[in-house]
C-alpha positions, 0 to 999 in steps of 0.5 A: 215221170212216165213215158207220156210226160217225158215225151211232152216235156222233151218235145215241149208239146201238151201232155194230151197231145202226146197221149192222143198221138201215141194211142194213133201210132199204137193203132198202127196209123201210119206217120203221113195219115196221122201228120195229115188227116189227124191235126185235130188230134196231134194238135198239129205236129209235123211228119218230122216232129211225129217220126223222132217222137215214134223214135223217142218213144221206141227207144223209152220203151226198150229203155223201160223193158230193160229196167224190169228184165234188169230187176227181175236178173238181179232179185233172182240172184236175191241181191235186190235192195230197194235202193239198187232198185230206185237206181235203177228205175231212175236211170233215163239212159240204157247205159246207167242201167247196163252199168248198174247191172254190170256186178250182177251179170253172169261173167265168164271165168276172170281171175277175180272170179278164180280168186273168189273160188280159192277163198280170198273174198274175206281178205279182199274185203279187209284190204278195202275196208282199209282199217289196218294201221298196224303190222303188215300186209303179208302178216294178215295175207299169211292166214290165207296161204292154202295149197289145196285151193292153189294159193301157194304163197303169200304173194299168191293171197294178195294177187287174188285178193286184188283180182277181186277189189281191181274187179269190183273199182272195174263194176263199179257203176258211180265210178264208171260213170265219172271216169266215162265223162272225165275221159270224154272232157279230158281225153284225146283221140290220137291217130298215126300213120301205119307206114308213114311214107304211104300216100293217102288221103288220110294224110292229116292225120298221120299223126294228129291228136283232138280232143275226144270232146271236140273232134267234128263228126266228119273227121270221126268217120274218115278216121274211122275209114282210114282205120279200116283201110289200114292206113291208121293207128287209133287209139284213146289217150288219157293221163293214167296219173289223173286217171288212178287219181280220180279213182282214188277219191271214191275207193281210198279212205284212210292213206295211214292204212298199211294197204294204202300202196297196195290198194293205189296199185291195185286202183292202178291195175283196174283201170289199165287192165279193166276199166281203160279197154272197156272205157275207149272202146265205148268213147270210140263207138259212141264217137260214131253213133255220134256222127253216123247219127248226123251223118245219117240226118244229112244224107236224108235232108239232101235226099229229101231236098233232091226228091222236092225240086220242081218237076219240068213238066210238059217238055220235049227232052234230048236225054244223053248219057255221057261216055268215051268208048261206047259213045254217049247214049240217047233218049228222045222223051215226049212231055209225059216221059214216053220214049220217042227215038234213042240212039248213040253219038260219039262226040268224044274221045277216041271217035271225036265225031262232032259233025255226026254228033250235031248232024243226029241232034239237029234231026231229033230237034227237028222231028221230036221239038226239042225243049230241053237237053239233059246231060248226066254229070258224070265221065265225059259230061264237061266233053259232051256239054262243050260239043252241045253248047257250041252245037246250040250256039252255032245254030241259033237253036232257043234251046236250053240245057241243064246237067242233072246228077246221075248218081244211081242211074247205072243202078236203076238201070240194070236192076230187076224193076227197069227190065220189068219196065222195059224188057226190050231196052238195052241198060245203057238207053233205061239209064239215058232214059232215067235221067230225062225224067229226073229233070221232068219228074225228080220224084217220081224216078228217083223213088225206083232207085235204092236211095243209098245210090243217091249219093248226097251225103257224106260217108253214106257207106260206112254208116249203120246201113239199117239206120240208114235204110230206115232214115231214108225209106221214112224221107222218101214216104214223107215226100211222096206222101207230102206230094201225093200221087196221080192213081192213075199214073203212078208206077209201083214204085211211087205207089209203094211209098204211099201210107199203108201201100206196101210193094204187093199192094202197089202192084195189086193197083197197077193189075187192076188198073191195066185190067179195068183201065183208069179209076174213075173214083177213090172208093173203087181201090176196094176192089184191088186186091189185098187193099182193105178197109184200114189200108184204104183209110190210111192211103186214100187222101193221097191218091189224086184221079184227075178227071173222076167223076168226083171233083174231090177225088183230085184234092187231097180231102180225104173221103171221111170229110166228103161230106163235110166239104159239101155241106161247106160249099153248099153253105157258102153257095158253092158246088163240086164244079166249083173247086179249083176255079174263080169262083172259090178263090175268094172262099174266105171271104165268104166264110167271114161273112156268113160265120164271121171265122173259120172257127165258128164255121168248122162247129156247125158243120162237125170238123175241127178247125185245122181240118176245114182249113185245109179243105179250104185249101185245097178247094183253091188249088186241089192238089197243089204241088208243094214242090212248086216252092223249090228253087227252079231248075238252072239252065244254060246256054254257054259252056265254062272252061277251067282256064277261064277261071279268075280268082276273084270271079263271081258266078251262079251255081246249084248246090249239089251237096251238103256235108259237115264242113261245106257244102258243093256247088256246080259251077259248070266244071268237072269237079263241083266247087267246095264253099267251105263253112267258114265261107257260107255265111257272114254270121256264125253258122253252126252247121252248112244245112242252116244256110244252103240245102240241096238244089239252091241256086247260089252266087259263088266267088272264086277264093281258090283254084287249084289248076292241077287237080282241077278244083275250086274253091269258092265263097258265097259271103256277101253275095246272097241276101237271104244267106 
């Protein structure tokens, strides 16, 4: 079966379809064009389904290069049988065929390597034939004993003779195979506390053993950690006996043999000393590939939920920065994001200035209109929420609040792209600055931060950072993309994520439009420099100018299908100056009643059928902001107290965070509450993400409380309907 076919069958999409969309990729189109402006050809598959079909099909690639370089390795030592290499080629893991090649790999000097180099070849291969019922081993050893290659004595001949048969079990590849899954079904990863009276958060596992088939990702990394940290001893335990057993079924055929003790003490030595090592250390990292895979999965699906939530757009925001010492900072910001006024207040510890506080507020209000007030959720967010609630409440103000994740803000602030933003601002007030617009538009400022400083995942810092990296950088191009940006607003930032727009180019348009002012039209981003024909193709459909001179320059129709967009409109007795008003929106029936269906309609203008129907979309409500689905965002007007809380008590909170076992909800406390998974749902879930995604509002009940560490833990069984 070729790569082609397997893709199809794995995905379980046509044949065609595959061929069609690898040809794309082979191209170089990026994944948001193909996804986009390519349904005819993929037969629609998602941005998500073509990513892990890119992937799959890099991995089977390398899968199949390896074959061939494995092949040629082995036929040039002349050792290549056909059987050895029908093996090969059906391997579909990188692993069969790394354990195929492993008796052919050049090894350093071992002592089955040294013992071949004295001769003893022949008397291993005679104890492994196992033919000899009579006399004894030392008997036929004897003809072996030669000072001159170093094998002094009888004992040294049989040592040697099984280095090289302990070597071979160890090379074996059907015999590594099954020990590989019997370890994995039967054995147990077992921890123990380095020293046992050191206080940690690796507690539990202090002395604990799970089994290797069993144990749940999160729990592989945080031992992983506490390994790392030196706070635990890690080891793969398995029962020799079963294991010497298992092996002996392939190696030993005649047990009246007069090697038959020899060779079970030798099947004994391979796996302790060869095959065990080799075996735990390959069940640890494949533990991990495990669970920072997941891990990895997690982190970009939160991150991906974080960069959807809706844009408040159009509002005044009050952005404050919280802190003791310094005071807490902040940033006045008119409905579009500009910077109004910034300054400090210091309502907290040690200064405790609440009259000042709400002196400064009650005059940004008055001047500025405030709408909304943005907190950061960090140290001394709970303090400074409390003096702004009772501030609001005190004064009557109709003026909501919300708290808004400041994860990566202090990175963004300092970094060398804010100072190139704004060269005359302190870090403290770009940091106060960030968060205002992560409530106006999420997306478009979180995209200037490295998305590792997110922080909406689990373990994101002991996990394969290129995996990561890539993960990531592949979530943020798919929401930009999915979003679509305005050209003539977009910062490099933004713009660096849209297909075929890289950095350089992203400032190139930036340049431009400073220099010539707004684009007026789509086909003027040729002029930008280094922006050609195939990076224009590929980004064109994702740029919006709103108020061009060609209406289908706001929609996300792509140029190539200009042309097909007017002969549609002017088919139905429509124009340009139609699109996004009244007078489309009963576009469809037009369409049935002048071609019956969209089908008939899409073959006599030239165009597929997926393609006018999104055209037609799009002449409804060009542009529409797919973020406008996610749940709003949750304001208040009134601070919680942790003393307040009751077992028992329901309320309402966002979800800030999903990890394997659970997930965390703001409930207007210090410390997010923990909806444990066996507390999400009703019905057997197998996984948080089935159920709740970052950004959800939930209804929560209080199971847990713990007044000490100021934690909660919460249930949402029953409360939700659609949980």
């Amino acid at each position: 079966m070729d790569i082609i076919q397997k893709l199809a069958k794995e995905f379980n999409v046509r044949v065609n379809q595959v061929d069609e969309t690898v040809k794309l990729i082979d191209e170089g189109n990026t994944i948001p064009f193909i996804a986009r402006y390519r349904k005819e050809v993929t037969g629609g598959l998602t941005d998500v389904i073509l990513r892990d079909l890119n992937e799959r099909l890099v991995y089977l690639r390398g899968l199949e290069e390896r074959k061939e370089e494995v092949i040629r390795l082995i036929d040039e030592q002349g050792k290549l049988t056909e059987d050895l290499k029908n093996e090969i080629m059906k391997a579909e893991v990188l692993q069969r065929v790394e354990d195929l090649y492993k008796p052919y790999k050049q090894k350093k000097a071992t002592r089955a390597s040294k013992a071949k180099a004295k001769g003893l070849e022949p008397l291993a291969m005679r104890i492994y034939a196992q033919l000899d019922t009579k006399g004894t081993v030392e008997d036929i050893a004897k003809e072996y004993v030669n000072p001159e290659k170093e094998v002094n004595t009888v004992a040294d001949a049989i040592q040697g003779a099984c280095d090289i048969i302990a070597e071979s079990i160890s090379d074996d590849a059907e015999i590594t195979k099954k020990v590989r899954e019997y370890t994995f079904e039967k054995a147990s990863i077992v921890t123990e506390a380095t020293d046992k009276e050191a206080k940690s958060v690796y507690e539990m596992y202090y002395e604990r053993a799970e089994n290797l088939s069993k144990i749940p990702n999160h729990r592989v990394l945080a031992v992983n950690r506490g390994e790392k940290e030196k706070f635990l001893k890690v080891k793969v335990s398995t029962v020799q006996e079963d294991m010497v057993k298992l092996i002996s079924k392939d190696v030993v055929k005649n047990d009246r043999s007069i090697f038959y003790e020899l060779l079970l003490s030798t099947i004994e030595d391979a796996y302790k000393r060869l095959i065990a090592p080799s075996i735990e250390r390959e069940m640890r990292n494949t533990l991990t590939e495990r669970a920072e895979t997941e891990a990895v999965k997690i982190f970009a699906k939160n991150t991906e939920n974080l960069l959807m939530a809706p844009p408040v757009r159009d509002k005044n925001i009050i952005a404050i920065d919280p802190g003791y010492r310094t005071g807490c900072k902040v940033a006045v910001l008119d409905g579009t994001g500009r910077l109004k006024a910034y300054t400090t207040i210091y309502p907290t510890e040690p200064k405790c200035d609440v009259a000042g506080t709400e002196k400064t507020l009650k005059t940004i209000i008055d001047k500025y209109k405030t709408d909304i007030i943005v907190i950061g959720n960090g140290t001394a967010s709970r303090e400074t929420e409390e003096v702004v609630s009772n501030f609001l409440k005190k004064n009557g103000l109709p003026i909501q609040y919300t708290i808004v994740n400041e994860a990566g803000a202090s990175v963004y602030s300092a970094s060398k792209l804010a100072s190139e933003e704004y060269p005359n601002l302190d870090v403290t007030t770009r940091g106060a600055m960030s968060l205002g617009r992560r409530l106006q538009d999420p997306l478009a400022e979180l995209v200037k931060i490295d998305p590792k400083s997110i922080g909406v995942g689990q373990y994101q810092h002991d996990v394969n950072q290129k995996h990561l990296e890539e993960a990531l950088t592949n979530v943020v191009e798919n929401c930009v993309n999915r979003v679509g940006v305005d050209l003539n607003t977009a910062s490099p930032s933004l713009l660096s994520y849209i297909a075929g727009v890289n950095m350089g180019i992203a400032k190139n348009i930036v340049a431009y439009r400073e220099e010539n002012g707004k684009f007026t039209e789509r086909k003027e981003l040729l002029k930008v420099s280094k922006l050609g024909e195939k990076a224009f193709n590929q980004c064109a459909g994702f740029m919006r100018i709103m108020d061009g001179k060609n209406p289908l320059d706001k929609t996300a129709v792509h140029p190539e299908s200009y042309d097909a967009a007017k002969t549609m409109l002017k088919s139905l007795g429509l124009d340009l100056t139609d699109i996004g008003t009244d007078k489309v929106q009963d576009i469809e029936n037009r369409i049935k009643l002048k071609y019956g269906n969209t089908k008939k309609m899409a073959s006599e203008i030239g165009i597929g059928e997926l393609t006018l129907n999104d055209i037609v979309s799009e002449m409804k409500k060009p542009a529409r902001d797919p973020r406008e689905d996610a749940p709003p965002v949750v304001f208040r007007n009134d601070v919680k107290k942790f003393e307040d809380f009751k077992i028992d008590m329901e309320m309402t909170g966002t979800v800030r965070n999903v990890v394997d076992f659970g997930c965390f909800v703001d409930i207007g406390v210090k410390h997010d509450g923990l909806v444990h998974i066996s507390e999400i749902s009703n019905k057997f879930i197998k996984h948080p993400m089935d159920v709740v995604s970052v950004g959800d509002t939930v209804k929560v009940k209080i199971v847990s409380i713990d007044y000490d560490k100021q934690k909660v833990g919460l249930s949402m069984k029953g409360l939700n309907k659609d949980k």
